[in-house]
Steps between C-alpha positions, in 0.01 A plus 500: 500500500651817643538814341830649590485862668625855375403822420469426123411111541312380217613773241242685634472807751265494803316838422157417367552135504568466887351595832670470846359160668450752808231656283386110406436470884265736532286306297400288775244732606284385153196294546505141381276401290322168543231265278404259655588388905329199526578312872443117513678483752443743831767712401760666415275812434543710152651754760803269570573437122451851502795585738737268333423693190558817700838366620605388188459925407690593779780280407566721161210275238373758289169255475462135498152287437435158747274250484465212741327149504441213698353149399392672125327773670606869457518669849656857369600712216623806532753779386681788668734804356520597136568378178664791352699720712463771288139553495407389788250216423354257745598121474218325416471080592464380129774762399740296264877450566824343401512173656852407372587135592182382641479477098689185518221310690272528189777456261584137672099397504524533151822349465315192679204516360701426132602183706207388629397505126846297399581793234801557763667316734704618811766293405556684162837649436460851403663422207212352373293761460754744474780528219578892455836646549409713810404187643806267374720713629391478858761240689374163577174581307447145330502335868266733681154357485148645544472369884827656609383859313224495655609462828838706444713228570662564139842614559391836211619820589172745605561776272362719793749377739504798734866425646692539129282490171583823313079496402411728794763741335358466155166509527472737826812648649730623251527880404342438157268211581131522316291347735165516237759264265323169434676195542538198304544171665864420322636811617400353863593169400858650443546600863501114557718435190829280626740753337343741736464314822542166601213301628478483877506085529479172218093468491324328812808535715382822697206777556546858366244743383502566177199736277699361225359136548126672485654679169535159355191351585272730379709488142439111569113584529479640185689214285298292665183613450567759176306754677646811663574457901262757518232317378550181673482703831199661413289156347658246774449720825423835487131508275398180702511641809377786430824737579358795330794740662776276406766507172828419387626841370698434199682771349507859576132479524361496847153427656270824552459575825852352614607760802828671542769315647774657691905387603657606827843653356641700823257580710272621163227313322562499147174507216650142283170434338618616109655167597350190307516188563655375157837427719321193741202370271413159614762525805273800657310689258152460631221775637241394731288636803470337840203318484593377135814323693253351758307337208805401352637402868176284608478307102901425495497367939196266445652316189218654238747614257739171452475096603544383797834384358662846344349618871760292674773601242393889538480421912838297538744769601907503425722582833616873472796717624241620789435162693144602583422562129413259229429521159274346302342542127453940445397495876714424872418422842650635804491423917432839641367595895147481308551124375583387153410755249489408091485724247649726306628858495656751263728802526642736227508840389183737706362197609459214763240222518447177711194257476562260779274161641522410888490168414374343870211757531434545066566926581579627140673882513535708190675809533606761190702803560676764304762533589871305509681374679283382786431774814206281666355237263622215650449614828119584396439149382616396844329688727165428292528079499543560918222686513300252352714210666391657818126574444478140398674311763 
């Protein structure tokens, strides 16, 4: 999403809670801090992830983590900047951000992993799990199915539409907005509500993004299983492999040691982290660190985490608007001058995230930066997978 500009955007002066991003440049003169730079291959040399690191500064980051594999094999982590503006302190490379909508790959392994143990089945109409009046009221709802959430080819409205949802107004825009106010799911739900907005196609005729269909699964989660979403994230992925950095932040409670994440509002980064993460839940509202995501990234590409059959659903990916993208289940795939990339990234307020597979060459990228929306991520993610597309070729 994109924060509209102004003087008094957000209800909120800059003062104290901004800084010029010509001030956010200088911070390219920082040292990056590394962990661990092993090489299997002859290079690229810590001192090249370094300068993409550096570059990623220059471009306006205030700091950003990266870590980078290949075959399993960690070849870099590392961090560059700071993660609070205000005083001053380093990035460090298990620093823990916002990772928005890479959330949605661990939300669909559980959603398949309830399959692969027949308490679900893809096929399900929501409607069969779900009976409240937030969701009723959602057009179309007792034709859209588990598959077609899951790989947002739904027809629901995204509450978070960026082009014409009034959310961005409530929760962050308007004059009187409380942006520490916790959300509960049916006051999201009612974004999507038909007397509100009409759905954008009948279910399985089309491809639109929608956090709304991540909403609903994670509500599906927990009347499936009777346990919290929460908990099902923690027992079925996070505790078994050992993702001691990673959470679903559920309320206005937030991890400790979550860093500052900051908006680019006209030409001034703006402090958003009394911002929770009550208002995306199971559609984004996930911390992690870099080499977490790699964990995660190496279990969910080698098939550890579902069966070989889920893995084709989850793999399988839906034409898009963008004819080199695809989507498939909480992750996508895309043709770029790299080769195909899958993966998944995430973008929302003070923060930007991508943890992306080369799939020809198995080069795994994780990148976490805080701020929104993106000044070099994505750019950062490319130059690293040359780097090591070069050294290995």
């Amino acid at each position: 999403m994109n924060f509209a500009t102004g003087s008094d955007v957000l209800g909120v002066p800059y003062s104290r809670r901004s800084v010029s991003l010509f001030a956010v440049s200088a911070l390219a003169g920082l040292a990056i801090s590394r962990t661990r730079a092993a090489t299997p291959v002859a290079s690229p040399t810590a001192l090249d992830f370094d300068a993409i690191l550096a570059q990623a500064l220059a471009s306006g980051i205030p700091g950003l983590a990266m870590a980078v594999s290949q075959n399993g094999e960690i070849l870099y982590t590392g961090a560059a900047g700071v993660s609070n503006l205000e005083t001053q302190t380093p990035v460090q490379p298990n620093d823990r951000f916002r990772i928005y909508s890479i959330s949605k790959a661990f939300g669909s392994t559980v959603i398949l992993q309830l399959v692969d143990e027949g308490i679900l089945s893809l096929d399900d109409p929501v409607t069969k799990w779900l009976d409240s009046d937030a969701v009723k009221a959602i057009a179309n709802i007792d034709s859209v199915t588990v598959r077609q959430l899951l790989s947002h080819t739904s027809g629901v409205y995204d509450f978070a539409d960026d082009t014409d949802s009034p959310f961005w107004e409530d929760a962050f825009l308007g004059p009187s907005t409380d942006w520490a106010k916790v959300w509960t799911i049916d006051e999201l739900l009612n974004y999507a509500a038909a007397e509100n907005h009409a759905p954008y196609f009948a279910p399985g005729e089309g491809h639109h993004y929608s956090n709304t269909d991540y909403l609903l699964l994670g509500l599906i989660v927990e009347a499936a299983t009777g346990n919290t979403y929460g908990n099902e994230l923690k027992s079925r992925v996070i505790e078994p492999l050992g993702l001691e950095n990673t959470f679903l932040a559920e309320g206005e409670a937030m991890p400790e040691g979550t860093i500052a994440g900051y908006q680019s509002l006209d030409g001034q980064l703006v402090d958003v982290s009394i911002s929770n993460l009550s208002w995306v839940w199971a559609a984004g509202g996930m911390i992690s660190t870099t080499e977490d995501l790699l964990t995660f990234a190496d279990a969910l590409f080698s098939g550890q985490l579902i069966s070989e059959d889920s893995f084709a659903e989850m793999f399988t990916f839906v034409p898009t608007e963008n004819p080199r993208k695809g989507e498939g289940m909480g992750i996508y795939r895309i043709e770029t001058d790299n080769g195909t990339l899958t993966g998944m990234d995430g973008s929302g307020p003070g923060f930007v995230s991508t943890m992306m597979r080369q799939d020809d060459s198995d080069i795994t990228v994780a990148i976490l930066a805080n701020v929104a929306p993106d000044l070099g991520v994505d750019t950062a993610r490319d130059q690293a997978i040359a780097e090591v597309l070069a050294a290995s070729s």
